[in-house]
C-alpha positions in Angstrom: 82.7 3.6 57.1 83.4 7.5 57.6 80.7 10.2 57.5 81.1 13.1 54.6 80.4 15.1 57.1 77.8 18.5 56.0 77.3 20.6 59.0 74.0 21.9 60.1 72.7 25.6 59.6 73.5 28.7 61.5 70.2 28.6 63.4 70.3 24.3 64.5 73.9 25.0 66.1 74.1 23.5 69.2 75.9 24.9 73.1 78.4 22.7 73.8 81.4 22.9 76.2 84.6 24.2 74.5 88.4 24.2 75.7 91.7 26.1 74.8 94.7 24.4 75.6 93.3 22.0 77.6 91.3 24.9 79.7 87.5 24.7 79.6 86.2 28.2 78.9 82.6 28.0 79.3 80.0 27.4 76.1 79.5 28.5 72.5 77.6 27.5 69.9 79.2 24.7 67.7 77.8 22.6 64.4 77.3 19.1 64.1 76.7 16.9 61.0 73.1 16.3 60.4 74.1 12.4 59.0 75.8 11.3 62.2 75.5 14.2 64.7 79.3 14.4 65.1 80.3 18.0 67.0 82.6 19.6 65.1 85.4 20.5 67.7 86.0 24.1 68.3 89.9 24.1 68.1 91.7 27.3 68.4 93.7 28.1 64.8 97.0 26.9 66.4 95.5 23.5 66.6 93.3 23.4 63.7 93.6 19.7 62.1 95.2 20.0 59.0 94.5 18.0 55.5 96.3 14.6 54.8 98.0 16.7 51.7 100.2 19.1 54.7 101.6 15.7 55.4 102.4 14.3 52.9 104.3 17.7 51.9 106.2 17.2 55.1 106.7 13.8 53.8 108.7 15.3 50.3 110.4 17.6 52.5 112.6 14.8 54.5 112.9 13.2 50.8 114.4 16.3 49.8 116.7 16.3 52.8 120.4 16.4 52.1 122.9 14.2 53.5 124.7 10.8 53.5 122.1 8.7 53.7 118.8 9.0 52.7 116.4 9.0 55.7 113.5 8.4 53.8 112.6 6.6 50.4 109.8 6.6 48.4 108.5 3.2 48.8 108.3 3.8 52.8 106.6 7.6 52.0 104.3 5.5 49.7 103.6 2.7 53.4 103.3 5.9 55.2 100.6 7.5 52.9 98.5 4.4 52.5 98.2 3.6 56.5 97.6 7.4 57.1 94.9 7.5 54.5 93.6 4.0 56.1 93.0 5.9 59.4 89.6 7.2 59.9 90.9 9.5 62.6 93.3 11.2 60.9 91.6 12.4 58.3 87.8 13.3 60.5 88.1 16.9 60.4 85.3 17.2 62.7 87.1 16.0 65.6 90.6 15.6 65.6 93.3 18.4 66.7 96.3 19.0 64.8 98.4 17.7 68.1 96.6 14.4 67.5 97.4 14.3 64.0 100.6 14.7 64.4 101.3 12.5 67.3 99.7 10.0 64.9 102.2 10.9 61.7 105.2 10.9 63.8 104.5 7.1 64.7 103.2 5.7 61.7 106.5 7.6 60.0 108.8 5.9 63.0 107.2 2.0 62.4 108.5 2.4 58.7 112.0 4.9 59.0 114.6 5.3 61.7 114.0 8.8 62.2 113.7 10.8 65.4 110.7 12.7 66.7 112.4 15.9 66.8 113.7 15.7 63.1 110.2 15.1 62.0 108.6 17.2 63.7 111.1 20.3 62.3 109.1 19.4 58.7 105.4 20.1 60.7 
């Protein structure tokens, strides 16, 4: 079952290593949820996870596409949406990067629609 996470106070935070890019750059203070002392990642803002509802956006978007054929339907956007929402990783926001999320998305949305990797990732 996932934690609802509720982070700790300003004074319990705890030092804990933190990285940019894949660089470590030294400590800083970081919260943690007092019900199952998950650390709350220190992401930079460019890879701040995102909430299941910036996907599922993306997801109306390639509906919305022009063209020939319809890359997406609703009944697959409806597949996608149900696995995404049945993984507890996607949606920790204590943990998980917006990279991760979205390698996730893209191959959840390629088992259920012959799209490529590039095209969706031009809707993220």
């Amino acid at each position: 079952m996932m934690c609802a996470h509720k982070s700790c106070g300003i004074a319990e935070k705890v030092w804990h290593l933190y990285e940019i890019a894949g660089v470590k750059n030294g400590v800083k203070r970081h919260s943690y949820c007092i019900r199952c002392g998950t650390i709350k990642r220190g992401c930079s803002s460019s890879d701040r996870p995102k909430s299941i509802g910036y996907y599922i956006n993306a997801l109306s978007e390639i509906l919305k596409t022009p063209g020939e054929k319809k890359r997406i339907t609703k009944v697959q956007i409806r597949l996608i949406v149900k696995e995404l929402e049945g993984m507890a990783d996607f949606c920790d926001m204590y943990w998980v990067t917006k990279s991760a999320q979205e390698g996730m998305f893209i191959s959840v949305v390629q088992k259920y629609c012959k799209i490529s990797e590039g095209f969706v990732k031009s809707f993220l």
